[in-house]
N, C-alpha and C positions, 0 to 999 in steps of 0.2 A: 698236207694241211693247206686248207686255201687264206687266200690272204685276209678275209674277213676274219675267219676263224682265230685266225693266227691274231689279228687286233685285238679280238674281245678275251682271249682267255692272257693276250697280256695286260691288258686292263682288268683284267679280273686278278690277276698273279700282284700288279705293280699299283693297286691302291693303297695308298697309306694313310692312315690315321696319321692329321699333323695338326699342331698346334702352332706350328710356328708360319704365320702367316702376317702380311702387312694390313696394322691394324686401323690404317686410315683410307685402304682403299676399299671401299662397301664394293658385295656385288649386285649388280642392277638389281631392281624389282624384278625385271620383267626375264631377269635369268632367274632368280627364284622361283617364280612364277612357271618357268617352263622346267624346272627339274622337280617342283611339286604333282605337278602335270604327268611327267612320266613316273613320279610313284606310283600314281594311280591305275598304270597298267600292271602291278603286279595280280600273281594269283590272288580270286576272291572266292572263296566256297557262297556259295549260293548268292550271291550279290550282293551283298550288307554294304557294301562302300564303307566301310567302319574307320578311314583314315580322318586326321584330323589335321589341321596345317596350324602355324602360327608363326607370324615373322617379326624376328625385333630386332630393331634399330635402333642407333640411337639412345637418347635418354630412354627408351625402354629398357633397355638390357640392366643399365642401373635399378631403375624399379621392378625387373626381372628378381635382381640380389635381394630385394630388401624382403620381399614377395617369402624366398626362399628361405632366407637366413628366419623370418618371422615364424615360420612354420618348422622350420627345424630348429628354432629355439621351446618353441612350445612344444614339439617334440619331444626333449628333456637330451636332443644334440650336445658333444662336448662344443665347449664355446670357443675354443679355437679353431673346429669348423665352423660355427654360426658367421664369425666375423668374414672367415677365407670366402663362403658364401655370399656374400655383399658385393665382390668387385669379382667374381672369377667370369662372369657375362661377359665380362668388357675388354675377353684377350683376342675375342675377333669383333671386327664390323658386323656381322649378321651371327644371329642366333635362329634357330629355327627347331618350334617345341610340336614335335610330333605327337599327334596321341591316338587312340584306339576306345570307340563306345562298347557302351556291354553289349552283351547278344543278348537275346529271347532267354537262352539257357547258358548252365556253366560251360556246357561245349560251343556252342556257338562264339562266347565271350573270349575262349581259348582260338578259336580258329578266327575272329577277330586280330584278334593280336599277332598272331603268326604271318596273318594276309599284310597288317601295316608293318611287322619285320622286314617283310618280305619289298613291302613299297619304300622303306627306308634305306636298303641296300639297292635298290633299282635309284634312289634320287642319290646316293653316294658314286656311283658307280659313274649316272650321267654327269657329277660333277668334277670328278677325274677326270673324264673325256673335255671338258672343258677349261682347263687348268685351274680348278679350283678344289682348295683340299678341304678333308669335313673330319669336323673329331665326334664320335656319337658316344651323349656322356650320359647319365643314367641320373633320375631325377630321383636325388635324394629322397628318402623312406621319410612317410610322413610331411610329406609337399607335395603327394598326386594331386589333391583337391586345391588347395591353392592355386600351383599353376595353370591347373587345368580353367579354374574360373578368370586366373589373369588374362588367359590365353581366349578367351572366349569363348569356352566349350564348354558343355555340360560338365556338373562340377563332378560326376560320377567318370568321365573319361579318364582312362589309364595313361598316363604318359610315358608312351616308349621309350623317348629319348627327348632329351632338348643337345641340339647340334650346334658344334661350334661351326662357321663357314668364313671360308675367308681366301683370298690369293696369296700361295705360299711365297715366301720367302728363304726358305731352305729346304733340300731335296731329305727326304729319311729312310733311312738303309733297309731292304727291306728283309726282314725277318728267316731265317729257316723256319720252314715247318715240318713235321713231322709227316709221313705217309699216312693216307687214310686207313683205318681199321675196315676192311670191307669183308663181313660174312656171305661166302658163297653157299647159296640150299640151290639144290636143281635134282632132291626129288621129296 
């Protein structure tokens, strides 16, 4: 195995989902900026660039909660999500709300989403290489449209994920996993 090799599939083995990170030190803009950058080189089926960025800082992350908690209340959310929603923005410095436009068709609109999957584990990936951890948390049912217009995207964009980002503060054990299932055909 050569030694690149050997780098990227331990950075692919030793990423972890963390939350526990120091929540007063932001990361730059302009490292935001460049790990949005290389989401963009994931696979695209026929070029739609169909990623969507959104960074918040700051008093946005609160107005992120209130955004969220409002539309999962009028969702008919049990209310002791609604309230957890109002401050759970603000356990890292940077948030960052990924989303995905529709396609032409329902397939296009699927392979949309797949390509910005696919760019969201390529910006997680460069920000482990960079010591910085990312939590990818899943934007409550019934808040796509909301966020998405907070976010300043078409209000029709899917929101993959909105990411927690932030410089860890404690290391997290990483997981066993299971062997792949791999069916072999060869005729």
């Amino acid at each position: 195995m050569t030694a690149a090799r050997h780098d990227v599939d331990d950075l692919i083995r030793g990423r972890r989902t963390n939350m526990f990170v120091d929540r007063d030190r932001a990361v730059p803009d302009e490292t935001i900026a460049e790990l949005c950058e290389l989401a963009t080189w994931a696979p695209n089926h026929k070029r739609t660039w169909p990623w969507r960025f959104a960074s918040v800082t700051g008093a946005g992350r609160s107005r992120l909660g209130q955004v969220v908690s409002g539309a999962m209340a009028a969702h008919g959310d049990e209310p002791h999500k609604v309230t957890k929603a109002l401050t759970k923005y603000e356990r890292t410095p940077n948030i960052l709300i990924i989303g995905s436009v529709i396609g032409d068709s329902d397939e296009r609109t699927a392979e949309n989403r797949d390509a910005v999957a696919a760019a969201a584990q390529n910006l997680m990936l460069a920000a482990t290489a960079r010591g910085i951890a990312t939590y990818w948390g899943s934007c409550p049912k019934g808040s796509h449209e909301a966020v998405a217009t907070f976010a300043g995207f078409a209000p029709d964009t899917h929101i993959v994920g909105i990411f927690y980002v932030g410089y860890p503060i404690e290391s997290m054990e990483v997981p066993e996993r299971p062997d792949p299932v791999i069916n072999v055909i060869d005729n």
